[in-house]
C-alpha positions, 0 to 999 in steps of 0.5 A: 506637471508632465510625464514623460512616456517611452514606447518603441523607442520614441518619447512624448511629455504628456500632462499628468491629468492625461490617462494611459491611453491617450499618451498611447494614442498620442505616442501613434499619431507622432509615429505616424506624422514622423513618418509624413513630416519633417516634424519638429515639434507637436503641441496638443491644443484639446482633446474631444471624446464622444461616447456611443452603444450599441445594441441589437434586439435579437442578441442583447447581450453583444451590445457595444460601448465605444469611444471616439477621440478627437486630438486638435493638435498643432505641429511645427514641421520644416517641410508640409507637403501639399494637401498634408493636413487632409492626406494626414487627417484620412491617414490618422483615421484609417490607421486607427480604424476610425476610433481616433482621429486629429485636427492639424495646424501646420507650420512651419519654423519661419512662421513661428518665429516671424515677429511681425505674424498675424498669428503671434497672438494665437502662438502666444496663447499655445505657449501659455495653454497648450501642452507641448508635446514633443521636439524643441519647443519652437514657442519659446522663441516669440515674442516676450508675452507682455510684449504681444497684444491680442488684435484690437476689437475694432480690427475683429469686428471689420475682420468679422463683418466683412465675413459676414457680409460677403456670407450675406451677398452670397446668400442673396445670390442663391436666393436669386437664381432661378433654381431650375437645373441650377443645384451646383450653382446654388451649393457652389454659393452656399459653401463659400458662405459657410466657409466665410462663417466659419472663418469669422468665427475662427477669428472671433474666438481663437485669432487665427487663420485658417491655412486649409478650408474643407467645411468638415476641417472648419467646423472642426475647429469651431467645435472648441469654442462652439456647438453651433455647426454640429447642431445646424449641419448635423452629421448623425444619419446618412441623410445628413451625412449626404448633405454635408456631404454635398455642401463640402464639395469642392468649388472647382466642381463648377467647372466641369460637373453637370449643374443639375447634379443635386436634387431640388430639396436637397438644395432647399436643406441646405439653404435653409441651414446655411442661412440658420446658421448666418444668423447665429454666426452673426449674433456670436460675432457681431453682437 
């Protein structure tokens, strides 16, 4: 069942199992991607809360109880300015001062509609799970449900092995660089073998493709279905944050920065997470 919320002038259907502020929330973030998109209409897909305290020894009695919400949401909009999903996703997080922030997938109206997409599946399964939310339900325009197949096992497992194995070569790549003055090399290696994990995994589990590749954004995605990115590349201390940090940089690095940039142990963490979380990766979707 749905509801229907009326705030400054705007609407949006909202499940019943919904509490008040989340329809607040959510009423915020369509204002704001109203403001950057030509929208048309938005789908909530999941919602992840986290809950943290704070406490100070010398004044406690100011301790703080804080939750963090997380909407992965999947807009249809007729124009998608460049780099909108990491422009907006920083715009939503500042916005609310980093007590919320969303997971985007953005599309376009000929990309739903095209009956011959690789992502007819997926859309099908927003149709049947998700919760729309807001605009003209575009959904309704693909394919009869008993029409659309999920892609066939053997077509996931080449997709997936094929991921794999180009994570395995990159791996042995950096395994065999002589590692002195080499750091941006040897994480320029790494990040694209993560990435092509993560893009295993999304196929795996959701079957989709990804359409914008930042590691935070990937794993992201993969918190739906899965822990092991947030266990292996933990994000909790500054230290880690750092490292994340570095593996998430952009490739294009390569062509210009010093390859001396990252110190030797900080490369020596980061391969050992990577190839962690290779094997792990392989055994969820090969296995």
């Amino acid at each position: 069942m749905q509801n229907t919320i009326f705030y400054d002038n705007q609407s949006i259907c909202v499940s019943e199992g919904l509490v008040k502020i989340h329809g607040l929330i959510l009423l915020d973030i369509l204002s704001y991607l109203k403001s950057k998109l030509k929208l048309e209409s938005l789908y909530l897909l999941g919602i992840h809360t986290t809950a943290s305290h704070s406490k100070s020894l010398l004044f406690p009695d100011n301790g703080k109880h804080q939750k963090h919400y997380q909407f992965d949401l999947m807009v249809v909009g007729k124009k998608i300015p460049h780099n909108a999903i990491a422009d907006i996703t920083y715009g939503i997080k500042t916005l609310s001062k980093g007590a919320y922030d969303v997971t985007l997938m953005l599309h376009k109206p000929p990309e739903v509609k095209n009956s011959k997409s690789p992502l007819q599946y997926f859309f099908n399964e927003v149709r049947q799970k998700g919760w729309w939310l807001s605009g003209p339900n575009n959904l309704q325009t693909i394919a009869p449900i008993e029409k659309l197949k999920p892609p066939g096992a053997k077509h996931i497992q080449r997709f997936c092995k094929d991921r794999c194995t180009a994570a395995q070569h990159m791996l042995a790549l950096e395994c065999d660089l002589p590692g002195d003055g080499l750091g941006l090399m040897e994480v320029s290696l790494l990040h694209q073998a993560v990435e092509q994990l993560c893009i295993a995994l999304i196929y795996k589990y959701m079957h989709y493709h990804p359409t914008h590749f930042h590691l935070g954004y990937l794993f992201d995605l993969c918190k739906s279905f899965t822990n092991i990115g947030e266990e292996i590349f933990p994000r909790q201390s500054e230290e880690d944050q750092e490292l994340f940090q570095i593996l998430s940089r952009p490739l294009h690095d390569l062509r210009y920065m010093t390859l001396d940039k990252y110190m030797v142990y900080q490369v020596e963490i980061l391969a050992c997470r990577s190839l962690t979380f290779y094997g792990k990766t392989k055994k969820l979707v090969l296995e």
